[in-house]
C-alpha positions as CSV (number, residue, x, y, z in Angstrom):
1,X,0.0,0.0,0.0
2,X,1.6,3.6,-1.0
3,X,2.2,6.0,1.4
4,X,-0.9,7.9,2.1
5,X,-3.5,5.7,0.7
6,X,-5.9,3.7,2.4
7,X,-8.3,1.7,0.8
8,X,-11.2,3.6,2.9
9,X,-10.4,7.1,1.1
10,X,-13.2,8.0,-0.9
11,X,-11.4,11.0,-2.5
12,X,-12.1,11.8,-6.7
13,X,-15.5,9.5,-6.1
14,X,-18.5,10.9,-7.0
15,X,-21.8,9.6,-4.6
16,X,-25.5,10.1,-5.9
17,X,-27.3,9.7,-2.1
18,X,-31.6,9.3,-2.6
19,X,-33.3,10.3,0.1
20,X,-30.4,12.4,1.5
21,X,-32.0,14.6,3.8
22,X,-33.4,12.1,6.3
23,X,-32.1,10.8,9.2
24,X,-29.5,8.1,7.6
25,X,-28.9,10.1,4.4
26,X,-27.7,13.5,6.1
27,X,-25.3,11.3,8.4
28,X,-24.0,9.2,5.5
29,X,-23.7,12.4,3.4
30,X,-21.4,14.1,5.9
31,X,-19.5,10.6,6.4
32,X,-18.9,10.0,2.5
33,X,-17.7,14.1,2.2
34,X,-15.5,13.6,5.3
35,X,-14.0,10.3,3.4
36,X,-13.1,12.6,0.3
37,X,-16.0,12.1,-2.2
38,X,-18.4,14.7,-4.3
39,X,-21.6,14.2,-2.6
40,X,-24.7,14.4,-4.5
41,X,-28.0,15.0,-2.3
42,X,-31.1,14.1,-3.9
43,X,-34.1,14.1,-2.3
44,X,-37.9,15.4,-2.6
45,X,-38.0,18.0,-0.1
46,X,-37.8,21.5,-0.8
47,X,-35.0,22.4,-3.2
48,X,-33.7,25.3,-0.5
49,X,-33.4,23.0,2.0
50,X,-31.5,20.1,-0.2
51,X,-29.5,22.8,-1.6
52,X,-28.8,24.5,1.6
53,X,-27.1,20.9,3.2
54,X,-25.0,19.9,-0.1
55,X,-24.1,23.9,0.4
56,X,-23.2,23.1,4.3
57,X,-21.0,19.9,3.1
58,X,-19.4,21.7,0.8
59,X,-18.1,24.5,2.7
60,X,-17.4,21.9,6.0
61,X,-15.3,19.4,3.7
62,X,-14.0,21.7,1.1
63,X,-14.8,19.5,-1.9
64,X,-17.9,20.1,-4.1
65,X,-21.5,18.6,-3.1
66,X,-24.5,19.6,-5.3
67,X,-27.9,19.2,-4.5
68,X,-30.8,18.4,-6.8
69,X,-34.9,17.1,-6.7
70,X,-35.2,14.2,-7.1
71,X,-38.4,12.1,-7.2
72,X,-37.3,8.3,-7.6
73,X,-40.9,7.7,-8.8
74,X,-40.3,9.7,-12.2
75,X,-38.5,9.5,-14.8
76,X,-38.7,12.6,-16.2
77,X,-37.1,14.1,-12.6
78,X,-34.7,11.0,-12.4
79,X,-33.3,11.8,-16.3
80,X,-33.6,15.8,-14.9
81,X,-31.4,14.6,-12.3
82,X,-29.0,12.3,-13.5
83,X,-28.1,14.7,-16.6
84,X,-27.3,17.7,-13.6
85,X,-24.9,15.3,-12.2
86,X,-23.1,14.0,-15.0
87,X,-22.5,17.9,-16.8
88,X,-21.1,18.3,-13.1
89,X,-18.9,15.2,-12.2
90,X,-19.1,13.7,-15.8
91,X,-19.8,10.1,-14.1
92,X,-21.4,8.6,-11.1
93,X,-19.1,6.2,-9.2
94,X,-21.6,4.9,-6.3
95,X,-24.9,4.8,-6.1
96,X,-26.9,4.8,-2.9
97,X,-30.5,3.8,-3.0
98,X,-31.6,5.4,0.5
99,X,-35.0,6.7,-0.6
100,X,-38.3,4.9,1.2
101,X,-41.1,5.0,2.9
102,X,-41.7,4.0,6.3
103,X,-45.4,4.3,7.1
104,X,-46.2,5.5,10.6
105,X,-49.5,5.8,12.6
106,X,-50.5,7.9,15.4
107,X,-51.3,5.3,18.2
108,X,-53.0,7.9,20.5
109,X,-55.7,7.6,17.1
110,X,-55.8,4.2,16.8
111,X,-59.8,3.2,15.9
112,X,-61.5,0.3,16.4
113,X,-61.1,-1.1,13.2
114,X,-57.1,-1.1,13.5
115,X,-55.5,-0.1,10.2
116,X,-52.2,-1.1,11.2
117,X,-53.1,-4.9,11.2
118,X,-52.3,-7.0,8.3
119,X,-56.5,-7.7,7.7
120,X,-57.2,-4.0,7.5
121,X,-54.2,-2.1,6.1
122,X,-54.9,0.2,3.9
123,X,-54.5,-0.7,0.1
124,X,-53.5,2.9,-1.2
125,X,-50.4,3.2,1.6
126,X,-49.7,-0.4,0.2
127,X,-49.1,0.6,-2.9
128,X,-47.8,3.9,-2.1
129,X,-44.4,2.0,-0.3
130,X,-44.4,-0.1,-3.6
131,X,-44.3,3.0,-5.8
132,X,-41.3,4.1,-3.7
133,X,-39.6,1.3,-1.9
134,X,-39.8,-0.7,-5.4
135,X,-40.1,0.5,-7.9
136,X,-38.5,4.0,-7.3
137,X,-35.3,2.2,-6.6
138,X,-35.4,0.1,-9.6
139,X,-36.1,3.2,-11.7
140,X,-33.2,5.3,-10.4
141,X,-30.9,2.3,-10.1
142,X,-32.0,1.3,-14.5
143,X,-30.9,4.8,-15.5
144,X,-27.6,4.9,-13.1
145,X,-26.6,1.5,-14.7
146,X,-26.7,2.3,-18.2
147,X,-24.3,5.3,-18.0
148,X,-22.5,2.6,-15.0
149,X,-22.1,0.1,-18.1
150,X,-20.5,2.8,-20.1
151,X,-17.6,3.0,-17.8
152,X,-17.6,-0.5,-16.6
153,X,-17.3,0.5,-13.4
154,X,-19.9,1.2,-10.7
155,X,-21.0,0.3,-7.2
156,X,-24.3,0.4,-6.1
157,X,-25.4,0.2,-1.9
158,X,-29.2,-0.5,-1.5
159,X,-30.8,0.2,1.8
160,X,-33.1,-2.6,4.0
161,X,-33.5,-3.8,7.2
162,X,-33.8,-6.1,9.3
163,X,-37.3,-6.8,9.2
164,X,-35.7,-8.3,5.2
165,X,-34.1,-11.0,7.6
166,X,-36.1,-11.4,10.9
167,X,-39.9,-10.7,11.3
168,X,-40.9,-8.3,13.0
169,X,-41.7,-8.7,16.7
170,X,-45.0,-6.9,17.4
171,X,-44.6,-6.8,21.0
172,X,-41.7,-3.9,20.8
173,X,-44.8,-1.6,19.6
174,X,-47.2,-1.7,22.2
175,X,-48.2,1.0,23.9
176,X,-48.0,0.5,27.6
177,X,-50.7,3.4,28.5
178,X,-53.0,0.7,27.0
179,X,-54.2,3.6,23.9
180,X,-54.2,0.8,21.7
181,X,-51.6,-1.6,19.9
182,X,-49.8,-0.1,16.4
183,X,-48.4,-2.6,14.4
184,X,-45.5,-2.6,11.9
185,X,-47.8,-2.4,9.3
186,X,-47.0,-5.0,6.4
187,X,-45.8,-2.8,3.6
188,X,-42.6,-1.8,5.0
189,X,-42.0,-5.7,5.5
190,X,-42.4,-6.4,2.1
191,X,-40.7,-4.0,0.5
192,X,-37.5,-4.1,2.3
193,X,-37.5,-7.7,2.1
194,X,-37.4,-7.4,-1.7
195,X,-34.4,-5.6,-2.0
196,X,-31.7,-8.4,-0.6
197,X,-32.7,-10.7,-3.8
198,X,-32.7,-7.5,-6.3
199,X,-29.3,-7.1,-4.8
200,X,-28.2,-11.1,-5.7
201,X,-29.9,-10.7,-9.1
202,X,-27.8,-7.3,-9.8
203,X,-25.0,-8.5,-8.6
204,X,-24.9,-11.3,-11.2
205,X,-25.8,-9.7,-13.9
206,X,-23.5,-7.2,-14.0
207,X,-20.5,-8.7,-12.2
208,X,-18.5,-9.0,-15.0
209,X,-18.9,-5.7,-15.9
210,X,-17.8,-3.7,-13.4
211,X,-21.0,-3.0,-11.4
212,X,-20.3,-3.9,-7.8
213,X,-23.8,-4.0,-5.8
214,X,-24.2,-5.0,-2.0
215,X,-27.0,-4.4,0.9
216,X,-26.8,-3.0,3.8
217,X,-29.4,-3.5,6.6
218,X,-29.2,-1.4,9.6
219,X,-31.9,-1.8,12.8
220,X,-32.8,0.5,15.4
221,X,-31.6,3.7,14.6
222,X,-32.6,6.3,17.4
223,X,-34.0,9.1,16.6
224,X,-36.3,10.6,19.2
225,X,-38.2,7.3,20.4
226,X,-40.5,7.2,23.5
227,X,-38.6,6.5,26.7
228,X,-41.1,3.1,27.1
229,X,-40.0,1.9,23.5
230,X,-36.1,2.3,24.1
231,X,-36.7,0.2,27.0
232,X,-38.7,-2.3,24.8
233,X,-36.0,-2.2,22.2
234,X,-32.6,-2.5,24.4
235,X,-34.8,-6.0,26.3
236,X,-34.8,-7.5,23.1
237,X,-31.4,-6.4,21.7
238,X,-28.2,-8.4,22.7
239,X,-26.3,-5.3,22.6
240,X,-28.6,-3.6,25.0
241,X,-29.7,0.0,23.3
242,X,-30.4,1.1,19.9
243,X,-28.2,2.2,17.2
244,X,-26.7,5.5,17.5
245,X,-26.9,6.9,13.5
246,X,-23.3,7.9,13.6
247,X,-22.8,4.0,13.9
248,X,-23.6,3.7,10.5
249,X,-20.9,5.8,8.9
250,X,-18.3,3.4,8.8
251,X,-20.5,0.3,7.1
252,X,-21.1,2.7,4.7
253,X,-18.1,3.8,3.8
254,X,-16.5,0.5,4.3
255,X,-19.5,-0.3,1.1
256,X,-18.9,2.9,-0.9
257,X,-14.8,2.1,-0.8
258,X,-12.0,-0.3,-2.4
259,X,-12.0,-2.2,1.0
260,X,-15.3,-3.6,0.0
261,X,-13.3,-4.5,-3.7
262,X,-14.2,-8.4,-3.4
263,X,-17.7,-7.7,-2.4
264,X,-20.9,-8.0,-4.3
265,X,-24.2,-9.7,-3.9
266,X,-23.7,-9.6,0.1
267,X,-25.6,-8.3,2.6
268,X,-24.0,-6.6,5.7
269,X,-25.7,-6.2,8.7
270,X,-25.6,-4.0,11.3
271,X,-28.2,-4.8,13.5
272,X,-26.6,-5.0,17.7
273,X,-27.0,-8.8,17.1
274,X,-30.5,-8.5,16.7
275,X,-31.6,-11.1,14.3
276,X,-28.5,-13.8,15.4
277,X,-31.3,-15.2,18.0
């Protein structure tokens, strides 16, 4: 290894994030821009506001970021999108599919008729996740390929969970005030479970070509949760607390780097030992 290098620097890359101004995509943006790499926020939220974080990177890291709209459901905002980043970088490098849905109900509201349970869950969320979590993903990931398979060189990180590997256990989300019981409602299962075999099938096809494409499922990422849920969650977990969203940064950029080289088709997990029992 040269002086200098290591195989976790991220510098010249360029990294088109989904959903980047969430939760996991704003830490993962910062983590990929503090590895060396031209950051590319997409999202659906307000342009200022996407604009105003690739600004913030930008002037933290001192490398450029850019942010665009990006709504994985279209394709006319996906080739809108894609064409802004290419005049700028002149190639995508990695490709982070971070985008989703992750349907929540207010428990306090729960009716008699629960719409959270499988038998009653609503059919137009259903195929709202489907539009997003699925197809969304397939549709950004199609047009990144084809200019991937120009180069013949790409890498490509898609975003489950555990709830892919391990069904969900129902019990973390009761509510003990007794308002009523919220499931995790069945779309979100489905739709993340998906992604681990589009990742094997991907990761086939293309192998030979360059295109490097790998999962990673991360679990229990705090972010604000009720005191009584923590508690529910660090009972169950062997580690014994949730996952602190900085803890992701280095998976990622483990993923995103040459010291993920021989990888493709896997899925890494980073879950506190949650779904090992």
């Amino acid at each position: 290894m040269r002086k200098g290098f290591s195989e976790f620097d991220l510098s010249g890359k360029v990294i088109l994030v989904t959903g980047a101004c969430g939760l996991i995509g704003r830490e993962i943006c910062d983590a990929f821009s503090s590895a060396g790499a031209n950051v590319v926020v997409s999202d659906i939220k307000p342009e200022k506001d996407i604009k105003r974080f690739s600004g913030e990177l930008s002037k933290k890291y001192k490398r450029k970021s850019i942010g665009i709209y990006l709504d994985v459901t279209k394709r006319d905002s996906i080739e809108s999108g894609i064409r802004i980043v290419l005049k700028e970088f002149g190639k995508i490098d990695v490709l982070v599919n971070n985008a989703a849905i992750d349907a929540k109900f207010d428990i306090a509201n729960v009716k008699k008729v629960n719409p959270t349970r499988f038998e009653n869950y609503p059919l137009d969320l259903l195929r709202k996740s489907i539009e997003v979590n699925m197809i969304g993903l397939i549709l950004v990931t199609q047009r990144v390929i084809k200019e991937m398979l120009k180069w013949r060189s790409g890498n490509i990180i898609n975003v489950s969970s555990t709830y892919a590997i391990v069904a969900p256990d129902q019990r973390l989300y009761r509510e003990k005030r007794k308002r009523g019981q919220v499931y995790k409602p069945v779309d979100y299962i489905v739709t993340k479970s998906f992604i681990p075999g589009f990742t094997r099938y991907l990761a086939t096809l293309y192998a030979r070509e360059g295109i490097r494409v790998n999962t990673i499922v991360p679990h229990g990422v705090e972010n604000n949760h009720p005191r009584d849920f923590k508690e529910r969650f660090s009972e169950r977990s062997p580690l014994g607390r949730m996952c602190k969203v900085s803890e992701l940064r280095g998976p990622f950029i483990f993923l995103a780097s040459d010291a993920s080289s021989y990888m493709t088709g896997a899925v890494l997990v980073v879950d506190g030992g949650w779904s090992i029992w």
